[in-house]
N, C-alpha and C positions, 0 to 999 in steps of 0.2 A: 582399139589400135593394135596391130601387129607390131609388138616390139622385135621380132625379127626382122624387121624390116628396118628399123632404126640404128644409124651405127652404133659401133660400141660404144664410142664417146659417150652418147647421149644414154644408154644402156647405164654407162657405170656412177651417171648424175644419180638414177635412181636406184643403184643397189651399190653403192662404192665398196661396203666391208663386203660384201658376197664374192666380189670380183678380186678383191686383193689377200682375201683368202684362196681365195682360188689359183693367182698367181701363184702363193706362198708356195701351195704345196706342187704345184707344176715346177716351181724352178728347185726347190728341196727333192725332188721324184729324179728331175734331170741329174741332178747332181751326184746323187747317187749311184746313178745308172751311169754317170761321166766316171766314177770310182771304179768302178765294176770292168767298163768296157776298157780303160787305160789299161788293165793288167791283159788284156789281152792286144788292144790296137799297137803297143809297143811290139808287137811282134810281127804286127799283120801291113802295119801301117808305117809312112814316115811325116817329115815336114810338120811339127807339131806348133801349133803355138802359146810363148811363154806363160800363159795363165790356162792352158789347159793340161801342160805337161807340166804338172806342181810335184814336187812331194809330198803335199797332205793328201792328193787324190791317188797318188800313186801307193803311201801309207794304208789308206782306209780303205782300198780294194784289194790290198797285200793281206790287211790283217782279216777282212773279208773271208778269203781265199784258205786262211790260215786255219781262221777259226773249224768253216766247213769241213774241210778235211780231216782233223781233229775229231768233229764229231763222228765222222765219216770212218776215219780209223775204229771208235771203241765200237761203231757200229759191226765190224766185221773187218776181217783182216785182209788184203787184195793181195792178187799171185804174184806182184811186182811191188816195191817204192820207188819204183827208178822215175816213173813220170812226173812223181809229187814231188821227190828231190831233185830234178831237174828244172820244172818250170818257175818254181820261185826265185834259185839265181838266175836262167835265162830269162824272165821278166827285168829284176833289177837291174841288171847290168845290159840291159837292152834298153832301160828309162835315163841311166845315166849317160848312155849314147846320147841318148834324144837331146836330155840337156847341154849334153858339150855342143850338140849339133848347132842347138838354141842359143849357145853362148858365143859362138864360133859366129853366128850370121849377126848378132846384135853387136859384137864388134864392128863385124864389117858394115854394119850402116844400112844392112840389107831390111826393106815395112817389110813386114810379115801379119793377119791377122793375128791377135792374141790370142783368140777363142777357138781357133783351128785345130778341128780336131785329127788331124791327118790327111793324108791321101792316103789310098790302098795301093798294096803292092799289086794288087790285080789290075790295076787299068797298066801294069807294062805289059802284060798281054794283049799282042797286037789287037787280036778279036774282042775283047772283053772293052777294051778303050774304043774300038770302033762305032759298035753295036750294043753296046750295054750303057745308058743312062746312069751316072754315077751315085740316084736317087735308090735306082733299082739294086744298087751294089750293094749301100747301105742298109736298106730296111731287109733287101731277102739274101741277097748270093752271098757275104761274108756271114749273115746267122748261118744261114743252110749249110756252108762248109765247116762251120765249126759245130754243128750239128751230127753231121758225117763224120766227122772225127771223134766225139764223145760216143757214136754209137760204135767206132771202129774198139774206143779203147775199153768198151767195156767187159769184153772180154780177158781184160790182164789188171783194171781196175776200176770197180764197179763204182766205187765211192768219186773215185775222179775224173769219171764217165760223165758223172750223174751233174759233178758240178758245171763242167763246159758245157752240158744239156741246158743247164741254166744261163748259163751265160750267154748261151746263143740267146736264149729268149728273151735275156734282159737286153740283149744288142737290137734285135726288133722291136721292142717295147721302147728304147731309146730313140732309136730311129725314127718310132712314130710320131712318137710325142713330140722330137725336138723339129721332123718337118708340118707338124699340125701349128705349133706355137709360130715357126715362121709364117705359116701360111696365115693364122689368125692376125700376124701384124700386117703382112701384105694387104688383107681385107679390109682391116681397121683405114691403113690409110687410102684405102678406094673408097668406103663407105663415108670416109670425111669429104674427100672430092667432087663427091654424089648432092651429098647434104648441101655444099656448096652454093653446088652449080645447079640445081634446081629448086632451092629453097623457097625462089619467089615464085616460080611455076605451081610449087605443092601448094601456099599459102593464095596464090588465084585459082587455086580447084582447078587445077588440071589434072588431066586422070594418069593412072602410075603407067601405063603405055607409051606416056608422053615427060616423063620423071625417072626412068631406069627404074623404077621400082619403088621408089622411094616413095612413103605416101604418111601424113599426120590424120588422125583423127579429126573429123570436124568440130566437135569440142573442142578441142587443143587446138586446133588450128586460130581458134576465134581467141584465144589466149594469146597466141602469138602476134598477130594483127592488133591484137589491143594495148600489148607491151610494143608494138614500133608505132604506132599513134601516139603515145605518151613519151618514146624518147625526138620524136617529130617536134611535139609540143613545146619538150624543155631546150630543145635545140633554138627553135622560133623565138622561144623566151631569152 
C-alpha cells in the first residue's frame, strides 16, 4: 500500500509519536523564527495581532539580536555604532506602537486575527499591491530587500551586515515553513473529504482513476469489509 496516498489522518493512526514530534519541533522552529522576524516586521510591517505582537517574542529576538552583536563587536571593531545604537530603540519603541495600536483597537471592539502577523508596508505601493501576490512578498521581496540593505551596510558594519543577512534568511525560512504547515492542513482536510467520499468505491475495487487517488491495499481492504460485516451483525443483533 502506498501510504502517501492515505491521508494524514490515517498516516498518524500508525505513527502518532513520529508525527507529534514532528509537529513539536515545526511549531518550536516557527516560533523562533516568529522572535527573530518581530524585531524586524515592527519596522517593515503593521496591524499586528495581540498574541503575535507579545513581549516575550519581542524580548527573545531583542536579546537575540543583543547577544549577536556582542559577539560581533569582540569579533572586530566596525567603522560606525550608529546602526547598532539605533536599531534597538527604533525596534522597541516601534513594538510599543504596535501594542498601543493593539490596545486602541480592542478597546474599540474592532476582531482582529490574533496570530496576524502583519501586513507589509509594501502593498501601499500602488504596483506592488496590484501585481505582486502577498505570498510572493513574504517568502522573497521583504527577505531580498533586507538582504540589499545588510549588503549595503556592510561597508560601515560588517558584524551588523552579517546579522540582517541572517535575518533575511530566517524571514524565508519562516515564510516557508509557516506557508508549507498551512498548506499541510489545507491538504489534511481535502485528503479526509476524499477518504470520505470514495471509501465505499475503494472497498468495491474500484480502480484510483475512478477514487481521486485514493486507493487501500487489498489486504487491508479485506480487513475493512470484514470489520463492517461484524459491525452489520451486532447492529442486526
Amino acid at each position: 500500500m502506498n501510504l502517501g496516498k492515505l491521508p494524514s489522518s490515517i498516516a498518524r493512526d500508525f505513527m502518532p509519536t513520529t508525527f507529534a514530534i514532528i509537529d513539536l519541533f515545526t511549531m518550536i522552529a516557527l516560533w523562533i523564527f516568529n522572535c527573530i522576524a518581530l524585531n524586524v516586521f515592527t519596522l517593515i510591517r503593521s496591524n499586528f495581532g495581540e498574541r503575535f505582537m507579545t513581549f516575550i517574542n519581542w524580548f527573545i529576538g531583542a536579546s537575540m539580536f543583543s547577544t549577536f552583536t556582542l559577539v560581533a563587536a569582540l569579533a572586530g571593531s566596525p567603522k560606525t555604532m550608529f546602526w547598532r545604537l539605533v536599531w534597538g530603540p527604533a525596534v522597541f519603541f516601534s513594538f510599543l506602537y504596535h501594542r498601543w495600536v493593539i490596545r486602541k483597537r480592542n478597546r474599540a471592539g474592532l476582531a482582529w486575527h490574533s496570530h496576524s502577523d502583519g501586513i507589509s508596508h509594501l502593498t501601499r505601493i500602488p504596483f506592488v499591491r496590484t501585481y505582486i501576490p502577498e505570498e510572493i512578498i513574504e517568502k522573497w521581496l521583504e527577505p531580498a530587500l533586507i538582504l540589499i540593505v545588510a549588503l549595503l551596510m556592510a561597508y560601515f558594519d560588517r558584524g551588523f551586515s552579517t546579522y540582517l543577512a541572517l535575518v533575511a534568511l530566517a524571514l524565508c525560512l519562516r515564510a516557508q515553513l509557516s506557508y508549507n504547515v498551512e498548506r499541510q492542513q489545507a491538504l489534511n482536510e481535502r485528503d479526509q473529504r476524499i477518504q470520505s467520499q470514495f471509501m465505499e468505491a475503494v472497498l468495491a475495487d474500484r480502480p484510483p482513476e475512478e477514487t481521486a487517488g485514493f486507493t487501500i491495499a487489498a489486504s487491508n481492504r479485506l480487513l475493512y469489509k470484514q470489520e463492517a460485516a461484524a459491525r452489520l451483525r451486532e447492529d442486526q443483533d
